[in-house]
N, C-alpha and C positions, 0 to 999 in steps of 0.2 A: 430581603431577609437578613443579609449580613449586614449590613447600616445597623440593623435593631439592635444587635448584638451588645454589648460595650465592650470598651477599648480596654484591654488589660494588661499589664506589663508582669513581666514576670522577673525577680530581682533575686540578688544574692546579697546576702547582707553577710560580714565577716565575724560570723561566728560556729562555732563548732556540730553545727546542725544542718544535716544533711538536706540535697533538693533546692526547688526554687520555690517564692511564694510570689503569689498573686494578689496583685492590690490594682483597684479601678486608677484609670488614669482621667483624673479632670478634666472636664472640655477646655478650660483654659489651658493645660498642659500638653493640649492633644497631639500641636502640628509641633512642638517641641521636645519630647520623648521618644528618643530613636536609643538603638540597643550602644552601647556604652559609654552612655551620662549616667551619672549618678543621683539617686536621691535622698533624702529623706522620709523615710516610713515609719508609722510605728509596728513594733513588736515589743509582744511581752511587756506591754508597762512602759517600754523604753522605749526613743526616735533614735534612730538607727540612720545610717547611711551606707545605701545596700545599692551593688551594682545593677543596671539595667540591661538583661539579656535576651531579650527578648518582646516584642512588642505586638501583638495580633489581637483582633478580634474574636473572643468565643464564648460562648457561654459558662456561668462559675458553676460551681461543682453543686448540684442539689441540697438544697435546705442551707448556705453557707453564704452569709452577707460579707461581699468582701471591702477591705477599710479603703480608704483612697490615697493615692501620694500625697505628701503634704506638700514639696515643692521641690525645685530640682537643683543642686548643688552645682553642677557643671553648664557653662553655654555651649562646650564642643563634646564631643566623645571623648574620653582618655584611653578605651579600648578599641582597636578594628575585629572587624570579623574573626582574624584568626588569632586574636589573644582571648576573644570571648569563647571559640570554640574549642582552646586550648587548658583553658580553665577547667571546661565541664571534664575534658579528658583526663586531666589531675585527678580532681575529684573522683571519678570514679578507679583511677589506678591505684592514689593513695590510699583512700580510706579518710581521705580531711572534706570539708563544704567546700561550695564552689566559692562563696564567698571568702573564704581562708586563700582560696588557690589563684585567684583573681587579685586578691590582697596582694600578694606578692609579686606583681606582677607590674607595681606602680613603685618609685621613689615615694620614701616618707614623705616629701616635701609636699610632692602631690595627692598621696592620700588625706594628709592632714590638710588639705586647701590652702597652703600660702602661698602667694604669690610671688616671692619671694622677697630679697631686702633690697630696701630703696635706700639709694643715694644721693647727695645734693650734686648735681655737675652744673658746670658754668660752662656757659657755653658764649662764646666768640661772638658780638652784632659786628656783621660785616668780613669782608674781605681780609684773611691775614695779613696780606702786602698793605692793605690802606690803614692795620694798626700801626705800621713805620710811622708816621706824622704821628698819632698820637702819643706813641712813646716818645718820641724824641722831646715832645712837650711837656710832658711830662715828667722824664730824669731828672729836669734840674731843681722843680718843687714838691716832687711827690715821688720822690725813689724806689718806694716799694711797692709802688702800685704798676708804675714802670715796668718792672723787673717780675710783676705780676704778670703782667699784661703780655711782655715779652716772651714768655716761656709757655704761656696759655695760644698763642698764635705759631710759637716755633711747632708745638706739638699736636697740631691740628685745629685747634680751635673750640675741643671738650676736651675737659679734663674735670674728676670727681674735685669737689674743693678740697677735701681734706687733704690728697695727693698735689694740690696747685699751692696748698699752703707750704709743704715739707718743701716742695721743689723750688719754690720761692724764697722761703726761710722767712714767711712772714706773717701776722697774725690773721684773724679772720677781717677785720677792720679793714683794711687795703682795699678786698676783695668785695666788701659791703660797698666800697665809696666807688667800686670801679661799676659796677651794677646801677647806682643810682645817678653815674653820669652816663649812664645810658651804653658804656661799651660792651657788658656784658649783660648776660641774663642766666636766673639762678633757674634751675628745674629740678624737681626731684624726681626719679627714675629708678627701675627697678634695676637693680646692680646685675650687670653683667657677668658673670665667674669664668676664667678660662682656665682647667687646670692642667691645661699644655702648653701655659705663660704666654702665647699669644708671639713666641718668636720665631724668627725667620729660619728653617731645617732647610741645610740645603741640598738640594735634587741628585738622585745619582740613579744613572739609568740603570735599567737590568741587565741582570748578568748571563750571559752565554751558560746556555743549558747542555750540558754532557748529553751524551746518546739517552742512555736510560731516563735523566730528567726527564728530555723530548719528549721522548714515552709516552710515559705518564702524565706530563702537562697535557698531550694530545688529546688522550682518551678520558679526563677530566673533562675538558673543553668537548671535548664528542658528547659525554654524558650530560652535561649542561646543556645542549641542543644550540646554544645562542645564535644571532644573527653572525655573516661573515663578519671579519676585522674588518672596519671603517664603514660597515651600515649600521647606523644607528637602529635598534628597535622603534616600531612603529608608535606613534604618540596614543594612536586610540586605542592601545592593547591593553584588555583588563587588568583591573589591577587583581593578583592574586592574592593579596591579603581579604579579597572578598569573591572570592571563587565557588567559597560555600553558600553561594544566597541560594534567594528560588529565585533567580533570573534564568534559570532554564538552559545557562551554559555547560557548555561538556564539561565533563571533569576534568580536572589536569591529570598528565601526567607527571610522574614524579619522579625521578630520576633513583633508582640504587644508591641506597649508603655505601662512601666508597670509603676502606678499610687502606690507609697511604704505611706501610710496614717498611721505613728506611729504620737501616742503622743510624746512631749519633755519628752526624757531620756530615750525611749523605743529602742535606740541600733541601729540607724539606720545605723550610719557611719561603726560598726561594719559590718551588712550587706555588706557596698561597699567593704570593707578592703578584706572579704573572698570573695567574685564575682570579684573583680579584680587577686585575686591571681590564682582561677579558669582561666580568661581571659587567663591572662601572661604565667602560664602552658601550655595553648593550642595553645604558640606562637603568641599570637595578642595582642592589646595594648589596651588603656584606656585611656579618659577623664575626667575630675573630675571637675566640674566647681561647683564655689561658689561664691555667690553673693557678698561679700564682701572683701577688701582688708584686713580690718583688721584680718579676718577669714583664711586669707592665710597661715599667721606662723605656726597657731597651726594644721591647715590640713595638709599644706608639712609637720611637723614635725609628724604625726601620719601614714601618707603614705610612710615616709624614714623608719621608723620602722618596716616594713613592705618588702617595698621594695627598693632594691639597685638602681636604674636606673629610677629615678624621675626628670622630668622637672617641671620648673615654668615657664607660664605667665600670667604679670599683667602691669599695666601700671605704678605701681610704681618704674619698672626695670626700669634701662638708656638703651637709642636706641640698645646699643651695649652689653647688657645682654639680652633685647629680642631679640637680633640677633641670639648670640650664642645659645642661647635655642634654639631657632625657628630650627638655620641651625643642632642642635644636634637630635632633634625630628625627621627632615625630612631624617637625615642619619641612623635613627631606632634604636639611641643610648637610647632612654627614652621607656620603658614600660606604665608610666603611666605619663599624665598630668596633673596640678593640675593650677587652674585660674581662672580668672573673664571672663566674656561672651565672650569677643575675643577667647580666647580657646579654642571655637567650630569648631575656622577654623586650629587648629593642623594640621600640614602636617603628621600626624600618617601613617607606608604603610597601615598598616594593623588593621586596626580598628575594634574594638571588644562591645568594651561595651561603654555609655556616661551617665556618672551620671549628674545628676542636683540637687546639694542639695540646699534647702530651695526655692524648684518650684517656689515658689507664690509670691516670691522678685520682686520686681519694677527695682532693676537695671541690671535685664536680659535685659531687654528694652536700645536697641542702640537710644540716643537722638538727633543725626545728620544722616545723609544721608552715607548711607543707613540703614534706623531706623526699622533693624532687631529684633527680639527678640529670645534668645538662644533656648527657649525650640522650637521653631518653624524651625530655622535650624536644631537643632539637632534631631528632628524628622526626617526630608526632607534627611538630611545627610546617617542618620542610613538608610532610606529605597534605597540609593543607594548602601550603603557598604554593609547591612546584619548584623549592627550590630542592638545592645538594646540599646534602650534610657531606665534608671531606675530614674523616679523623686520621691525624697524624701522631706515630708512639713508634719508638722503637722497642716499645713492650707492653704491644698490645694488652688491653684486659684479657683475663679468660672467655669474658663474656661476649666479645668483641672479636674474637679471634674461631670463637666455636660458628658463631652467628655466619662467619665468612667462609667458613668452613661449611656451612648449611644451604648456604648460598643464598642468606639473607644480605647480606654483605658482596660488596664485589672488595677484594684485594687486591692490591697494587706494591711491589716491593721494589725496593730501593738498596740492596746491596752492598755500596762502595761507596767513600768516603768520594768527597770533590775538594777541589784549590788545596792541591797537597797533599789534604789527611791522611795519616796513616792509621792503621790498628796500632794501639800501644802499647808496648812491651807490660807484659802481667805477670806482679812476683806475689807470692803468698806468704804469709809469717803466718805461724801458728803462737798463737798468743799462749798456750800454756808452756810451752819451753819458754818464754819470754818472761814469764813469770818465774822461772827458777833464778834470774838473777838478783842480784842483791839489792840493785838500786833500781826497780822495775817502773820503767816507766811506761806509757800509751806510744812513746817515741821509742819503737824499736830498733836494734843496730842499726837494720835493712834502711828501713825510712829515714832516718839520721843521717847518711853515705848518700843516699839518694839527694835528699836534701842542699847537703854540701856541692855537691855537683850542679845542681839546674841553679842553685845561688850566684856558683862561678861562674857558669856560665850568662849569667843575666836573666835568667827565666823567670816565670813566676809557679809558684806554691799554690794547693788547694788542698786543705786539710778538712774529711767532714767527718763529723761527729752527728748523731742526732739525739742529741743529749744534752740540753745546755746549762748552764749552770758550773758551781767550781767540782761538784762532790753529788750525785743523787741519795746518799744515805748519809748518815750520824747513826752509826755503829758503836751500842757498847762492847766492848771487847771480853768482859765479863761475862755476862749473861746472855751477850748475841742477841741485845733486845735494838730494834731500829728506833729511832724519834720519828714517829707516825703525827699526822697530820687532826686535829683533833675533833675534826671535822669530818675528814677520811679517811677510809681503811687505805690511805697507801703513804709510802715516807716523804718527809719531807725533803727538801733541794736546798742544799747549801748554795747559797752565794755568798763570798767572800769581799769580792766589791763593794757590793752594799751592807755587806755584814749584817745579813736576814737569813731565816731559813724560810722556805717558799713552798706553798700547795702550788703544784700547777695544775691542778684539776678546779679548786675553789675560790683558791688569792690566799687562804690565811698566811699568814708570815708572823714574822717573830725575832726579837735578838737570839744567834745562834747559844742555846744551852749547851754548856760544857762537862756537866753531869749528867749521867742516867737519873731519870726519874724511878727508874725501879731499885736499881741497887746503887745509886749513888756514885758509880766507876765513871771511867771519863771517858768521854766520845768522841769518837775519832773517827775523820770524812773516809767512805771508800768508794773506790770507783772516781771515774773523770768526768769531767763535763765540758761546754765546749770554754769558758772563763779559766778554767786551769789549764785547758792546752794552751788557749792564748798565751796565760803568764809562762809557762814553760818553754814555747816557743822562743819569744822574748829572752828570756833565760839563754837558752843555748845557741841563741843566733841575732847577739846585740846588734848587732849592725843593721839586722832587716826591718823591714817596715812592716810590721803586720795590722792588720782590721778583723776584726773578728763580725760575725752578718749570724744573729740568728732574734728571736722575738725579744730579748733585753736591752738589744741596741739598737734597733728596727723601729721602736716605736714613735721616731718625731716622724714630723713632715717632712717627703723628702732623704728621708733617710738612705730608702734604697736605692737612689740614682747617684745618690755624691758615693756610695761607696763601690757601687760599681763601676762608675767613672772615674774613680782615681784606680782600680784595679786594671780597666782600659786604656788608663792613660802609662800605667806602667808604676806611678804613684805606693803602690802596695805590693811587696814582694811577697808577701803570704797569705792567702786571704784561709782563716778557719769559719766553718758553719756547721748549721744544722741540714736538715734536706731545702732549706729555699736557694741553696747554692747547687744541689745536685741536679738540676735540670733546666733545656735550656737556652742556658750562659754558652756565648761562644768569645771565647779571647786565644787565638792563637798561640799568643808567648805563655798559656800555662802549661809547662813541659811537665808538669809532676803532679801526680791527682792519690794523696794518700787517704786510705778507707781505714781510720784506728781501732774499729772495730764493728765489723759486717754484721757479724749475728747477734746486734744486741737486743733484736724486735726478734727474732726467728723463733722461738719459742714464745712466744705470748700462746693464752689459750681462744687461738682465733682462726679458723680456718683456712684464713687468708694470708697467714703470717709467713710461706714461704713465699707465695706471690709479691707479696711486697715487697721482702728483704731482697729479692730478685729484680724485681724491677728498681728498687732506690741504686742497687750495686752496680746494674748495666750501667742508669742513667748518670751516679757519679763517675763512675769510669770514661765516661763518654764525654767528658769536658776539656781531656787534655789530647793530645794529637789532631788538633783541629790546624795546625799550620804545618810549613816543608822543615822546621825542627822536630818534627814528630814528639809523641809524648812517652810518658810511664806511669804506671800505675803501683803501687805498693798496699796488697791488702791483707792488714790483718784480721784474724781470725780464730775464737775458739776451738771451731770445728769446721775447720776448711775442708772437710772433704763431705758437707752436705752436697747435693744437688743442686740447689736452691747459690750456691756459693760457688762453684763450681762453673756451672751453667753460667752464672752472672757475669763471671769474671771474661768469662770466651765469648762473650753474646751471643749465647748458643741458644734461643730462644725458643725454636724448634723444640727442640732437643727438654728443656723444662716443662714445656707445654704439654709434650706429650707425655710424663711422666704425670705433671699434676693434674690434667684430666682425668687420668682410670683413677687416681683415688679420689676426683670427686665424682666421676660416676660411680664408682662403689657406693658411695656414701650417698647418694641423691645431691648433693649438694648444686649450686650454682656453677655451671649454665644449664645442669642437667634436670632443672628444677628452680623452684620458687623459693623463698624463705617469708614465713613473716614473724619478726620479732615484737616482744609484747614487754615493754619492763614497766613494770608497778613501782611508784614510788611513794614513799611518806614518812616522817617523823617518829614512825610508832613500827616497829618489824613486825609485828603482829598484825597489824591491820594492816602493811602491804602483805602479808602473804595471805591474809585473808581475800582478800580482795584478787591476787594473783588464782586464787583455784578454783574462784569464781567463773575467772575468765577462761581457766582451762576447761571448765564444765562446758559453757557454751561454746569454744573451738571444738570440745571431741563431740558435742552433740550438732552442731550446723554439717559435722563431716560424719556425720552416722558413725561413731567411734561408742563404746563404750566408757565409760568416765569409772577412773580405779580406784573409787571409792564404793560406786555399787559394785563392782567385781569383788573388791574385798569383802563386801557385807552377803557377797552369794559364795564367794569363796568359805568363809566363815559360818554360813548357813548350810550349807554341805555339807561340812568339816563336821559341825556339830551331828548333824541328821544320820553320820555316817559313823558316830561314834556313839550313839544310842543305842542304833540298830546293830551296831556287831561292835560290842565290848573286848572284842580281843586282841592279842598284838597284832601289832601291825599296822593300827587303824591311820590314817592319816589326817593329820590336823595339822592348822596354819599358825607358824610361831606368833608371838604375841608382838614379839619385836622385829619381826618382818620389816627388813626396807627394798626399798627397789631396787633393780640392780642399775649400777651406774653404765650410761653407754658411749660408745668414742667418741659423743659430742660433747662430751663433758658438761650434760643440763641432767640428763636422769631418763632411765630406764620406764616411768608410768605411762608413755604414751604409747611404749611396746607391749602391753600385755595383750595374750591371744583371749578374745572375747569368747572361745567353744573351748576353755581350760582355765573353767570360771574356780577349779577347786588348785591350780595350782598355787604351790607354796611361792612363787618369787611375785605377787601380786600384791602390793603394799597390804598393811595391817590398817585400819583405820588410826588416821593422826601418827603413822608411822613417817609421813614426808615430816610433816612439818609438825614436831609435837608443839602440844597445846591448842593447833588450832580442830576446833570442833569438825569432824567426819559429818560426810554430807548426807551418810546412812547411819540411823541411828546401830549402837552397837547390842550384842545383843546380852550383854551385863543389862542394860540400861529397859530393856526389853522384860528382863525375869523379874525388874525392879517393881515394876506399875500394878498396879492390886487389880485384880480380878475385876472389881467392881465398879472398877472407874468409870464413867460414864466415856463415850464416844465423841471425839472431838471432829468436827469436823475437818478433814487432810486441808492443808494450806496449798494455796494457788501455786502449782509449779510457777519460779518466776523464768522457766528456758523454754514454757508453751508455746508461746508468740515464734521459737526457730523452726524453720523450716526443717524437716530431717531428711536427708535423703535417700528415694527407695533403695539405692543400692550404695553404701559407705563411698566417700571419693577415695583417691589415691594422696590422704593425707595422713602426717606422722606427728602427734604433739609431743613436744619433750616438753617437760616441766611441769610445775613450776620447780626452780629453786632459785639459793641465791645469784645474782650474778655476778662477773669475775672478780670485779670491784663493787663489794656489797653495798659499800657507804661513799656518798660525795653528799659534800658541802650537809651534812645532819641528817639527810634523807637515804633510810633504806633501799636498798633495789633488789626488788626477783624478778626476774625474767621467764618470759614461754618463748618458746621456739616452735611453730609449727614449720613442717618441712611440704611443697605440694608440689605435685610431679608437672603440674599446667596449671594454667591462668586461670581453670576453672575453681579451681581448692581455693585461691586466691579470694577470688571473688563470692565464693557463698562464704568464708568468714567473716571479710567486710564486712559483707551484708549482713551479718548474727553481730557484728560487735555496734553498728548503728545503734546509736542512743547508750552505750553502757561501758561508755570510755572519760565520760564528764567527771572532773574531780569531784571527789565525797570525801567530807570531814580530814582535807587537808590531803588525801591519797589521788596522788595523779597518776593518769595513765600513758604512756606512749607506744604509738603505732607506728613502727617503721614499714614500710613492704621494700623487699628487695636492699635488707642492709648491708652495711659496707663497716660496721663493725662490730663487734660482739662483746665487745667492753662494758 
């Protein structure tokens, strides 16, 4: 009976449509179609190349001819079980296809099928020792061929030609005549890429663990289960990346996310360095992801020291270096991975452990589609395979730290600094006294004194700004009008080096204008960036060497190793940055870590904007007293006596935590709760806010919510009804200009109206959000208008029929629509929704109501964040 059936594959094709589709799979494709190859199918008109997740026998759905594959793009899988299982889990947490979520999940180089770039290498006939007689017969009538020959045997006996040419110093000719006497032979090959240079790191054992490390390495290594030290794991043990079949095996189990809370310099990386080497012994492999690119050098380089068989990815490789990694990882040539958040989808067989250093970083967060977050997959990932997720931060997320709190999380703390460190002396400036002097610089007395001192003494400097540029404004002094971005609702950035002003939101740029546009006065830079601390620096301290490290000078290849190598090697006595220097970096000789100004993010309108200025201040603090010279820190401050400032500066983390919890339990906010953000964007403000109330219609109808346009238009039918019937004072009616009230999440009070006080006055007016755009109930001017005798039209198809409502409202809050913080980038409009939901389930019935009604229209795009990480 199941023979009869046909064979049907079930695929994900990468595009914005939810679910898998079913296409018969050809008798010639039968024994060849296993779940992650890829094919070619059609849809909609078009041949697609759509992932294979699935392959079984069953019957197709009644009355429904299903089309066939047309043929298969891959001869191996590119996905295992648990990248195909991890996909569908996107999918449905995000709100994107699985085909979107799968997409991601491969290098460019390999979605787009190339095999990568071929090179011509010459390759050596025969023994290098038995090319001796040949060259020596040849120096004296054919020198260059010689001298070819020579250095093509000194160095193995392949070398690409083009590289045999340079080392030779000689044309391609030589090389052609050495070939057709038969000493070599040319081959062309797919180029190799190593982008860890292929040279020799050399070994340094590990380092004796303090009591407390012990600890925690322990009970790390207890919660891994592994085999004793020096038995290997057994050969025929499953592999977990295929734990999810129906082969009928137990399910793993899967070890507690474990929450590693040391302070900076309390030895954390140490910890990974010995749990991975435990891993690699018991045969299984490791992930290592770190938040930042610049962070990358110095980790491959303490991971190579370590271990022989390390890969990198990161985006700063070219397509064809994340290839060869990629394709070297999935051949189980790397033990350990080492990378930015993409990294989490390593094709590893056999997975073991997944670190996540510096947890609480913002660019774990994927900002396009599928807007993943690492520590979230690699939780999801580990409970497929059976391995550990171990996140290390000395400032935990909120979210991370509640979780462990809940005892989703196990916790593990770390205390006290090791090899020397000490806490480092914490002085505060208040930058508004600093301001009263005459010649006000970012370089306050304090910092100045400070400076002089770690200089005499041979120290090194750490200046961070997170602000780059000479100037963030061009201030008329006249009218107080900014030079705005023309493109953007936000100002443009002086650079004075390149003498451009700069969108850093879009790219537009420009020769810096020295008149206002409005009244024609002259514009003059205010505020610093991190290019004028340089030059200032410079300025008051000829003699130092400084490098300044943030995205203007970062951009070659390479960049961030030679400059933090010459600050290791002692090369640079002041190093100025943005945050890619605030976390991290460990160089003992930097005795001095000045903060020029703390709270320049702490008021943005973002909920998270204490937490972060919090966490950036711990982790730049945390870079200097890492040796037995101990350090200092120097932070200025508008308003040094926030919390947020405060708390930072003592690593009192405790201590912040528990303050900025109750106010976001007050507020429902995260971890106490869901978020899902909604921003509309388009060329035309009208049709994104059109299109924005749209979507608030179907959010408050999927969550049984009244929508505050029919409360207005029952408000307003009330109002009226109530003032027919008793014409006298007192009667209550709804102004005409009624707006919402604004609420402390700063998007808008419409999500708050009480549905049983349908006649109150604080329930918008129709088109009172957003004038101009037409109310979703007609108004009742528009009502007295229509003549008696009109004929009956028929009511038009609700288009929010098809949402499920549910019987009982969930425990969700829409704010919005309005604009959002930054209304304009790059030409396109933005308003945002905000819904707020107490659990996973609010979450999930809005998905499910925005399926199918998030596709761009007439140029108006949508995006769906869940669970965002920023509100800009």
């Amino acid at each position: 009976m199941t023979d009869a059936l046909p064979l049907l594959a079930s695929v994900a094709p990468p595009v914005p449509v939810g679910g898998l589709f079913d296409y018969v799979v050809p008798d010639a494709l039968a024994e060849t179609v296993v779940p992650g190859v890829r094919a070619l199918v059609p849809f909609g008109g078009r041949t697609l190349t759509a992932m294979v997740v699935r392959v079984e026998r069953k019957a197709p759905p009644d009355g429904v001819t299903l089309k066939p594959l047309r043929k298969l793009v891959d001869d191996k899988p590119l996905a295992g079980a648990d990248i195909l299982s991890l996909g569908q889990w996107m999918a449905h947490r995000l709100g994107c296809s699985v085909g979107e979520a799968l997409d991601a999940t491969l290098p460019r180089a390999a979605r787009d099928g190339r095999g990568g770039r071929t090179v011509e290498e010459a390759h050596l006939v025969g023994e290098p020792r038995a090319m001796r007689s040949v060259v020596e017969e040849l120096v004296t009538k054919r020198e260059k061929q010689a001298r070819a020959l020579r250095i093509l045997a000194d160095r193995g006996g392949v070398l690409p030609v083009r590289e045999l040419m340079n080392l030779a110093h000689v044309s391609r000719s030589p090389i052609d005549s050495l070939a057709k006497a038969g000493h070599v032979t040319l081959q062309r090959v797919v180029a190799r890429n190593d982008p860890l240079g292929g040279g020799h790191v050399p070994r340094r054992p590990p380092l004796a663990l303090t009591e407390r490390q012990q600890q925690v390495f322990d009970r790390v290594v207890e919660a891994l289960e592994l085999p004793p030290e020096g038995r290997p794991a057994p050969t025929d043990a499953p592999d977990p990346a295929h734990a999810d079949d129906a082969s009928g095996a137990a399910p793993l189990r899967v070890p507690k996310p474990i929450l590693l809370h040391g302070v900076t310099g309390s030895g954390k990386t140490e910890i990974y360095l010995q749990v991975l080497d435990r891993v690699v012994k018991a045969g299984r492999q490791g992930i290592v992801l770190v938040p930042e690119i610049s962070l990358t050098p110095q980790t491959v380089r303490r991971f190579r020291e370590r271990f022989d068989r390390v890969a990198v990815l990161h985006s700063h490789l070219t397509d064809a270096e994340r290839h060869d990694q990629w394709k070297a990882i999935r051949r189980g040539e790397a033990d350990v991975v080492v990378g930015a958040r993409s990294a989490v989808f390593a094709p590893v067989p056999k997975l073991g452990l997944v670190v996540l250093d510096e947890e609480h970083e913002t660019s774990f967060k994927q900002n396009n589609v599928p807007r993943y977050h690492a520590r979230e997959v690699a939780v999801e990932r580990a409970r497929t395979t059976g391995a550990l997720v171990l996140m290390g931060t000395a400032t935990p997320s909120l979210e991370a730290w509640h979780r462990a709190n809940e005892g989703e999380y196990e916790r593990l703390t770390m205390e006290e600094r090791v090899a020397g460190g000490r806490t480092p002396e914490v002085q505060i400036v208040d930058l508004k006294v600093e301001e009263r002097r005459k010649r006000f610089t970012y370089l306050s007395d304090a910092l100045r004194a400070a400076m002089e001192d770690v200089l005499a003494r041979h120290g090194q400097i750490i200046l961070f700004l997170n602000r780059r540029g000479w100037a963030p404004v061009l201030l008329c002094r006249t009218c107080r009008t900014a030079l705005k971005c023309p493109d953007c609702d936000v100002s443009m950035t002086l650079h004075q080096r390149a003498h451009r002003v700069l969108c850093h939101y879009c790219g537009h740029e420009e020769p810096p204008p020295t008149m206002c546009r409005g009244c024609g006065n002259r514009l003059a830079p205010l505020g610093f960036g991190t290019e004028k601390v340089e030059q200032e620096v410079k300025q008051a301290f000829p003699s130092a060497h400084v490098a300044r490290m943030d995205s203007d000078t970062m951009s070659g290849r390479g960049a961030h190793e030679k400059v933090l190598d010459a600050f290791g090697e002692g090369k640079v006595d002041v190093l100025v940055g943005t945050q890619m220097i605030a976390k991290g970096l460990d160089f003992p000789n930097a005795l001095l870590v000045g903060v020029l100004c703390a709270d320049s993010a702490l008021f943005l309108p973002d909920y998270r904007a204490a937490e972060r200025t919090f966490q950036l201040l711990t982790q730049v603090t945390g870079r200097t007293g890492r040796g037995p010279k101990g350090g200092r820190v120097v932070v200025q401050a508008y308003d040094p006596r926030h919390i947020a400032i405060r708390t930072g500066v003592a690593q009192g983390y405790a201590s912040f935590a528990r303050w900025e919890l109750e106010e976001r339990e007050a507020l429902g906010y995260p971890p106490f709760g869901r978020l899902l953000r909604i921003v509309v964007q388009g060329p035309d403000e009208m049709g994104a806010t059109k299109r924005a109330v749209e979507l608030g219609r179907v959010l408050r109808r999927a969550a049984g919510l009244r929508d505050p346009a029919e409360l207005a238009a029952m408000a307003a039918a009330a109002a009226r009804e109530g003032s027919e019937a008793q014409a006298g004072p007192g009667a209550e009616t709804v102004a005409e200009d009624a707006r919402p009230a604004r609420s402390a999440d700063g998007v808008g009070g419409a999500g708050d109206v009480d549905p049983t006080r349908v006649a109150d006055a604080s329930a918008p007016a129709p088109g009172a959000l957003f004038p101009g755009v037409e109310p979703d109930a007609p108004s009742s001017r528009a009502k007295a208008s229509t003549p008696r005798t009109a004929p009956k039209k028929p009511a038009p198809r609700d288009p929010l029929a098809d949402i499920v409502v549910p019987p009982v409202p969930l425990d969700v809050m829409v704010l919005g629509p309005a604009p959002a913080p930054i209304p304009r980038i790059n030409k396109q409009h933005r308003v945002h929704l905000i819904a707020k939901c107490a659990d996973d389930a609010g979450i999930e019935a809005l998905l499910t109501a925005l399926e199918g009604r998030t596709q761009p229209v007439r140029h108006v795009r949508v995006l769906v964040d869940v669970d965002p990480l920023s509100m800009l």
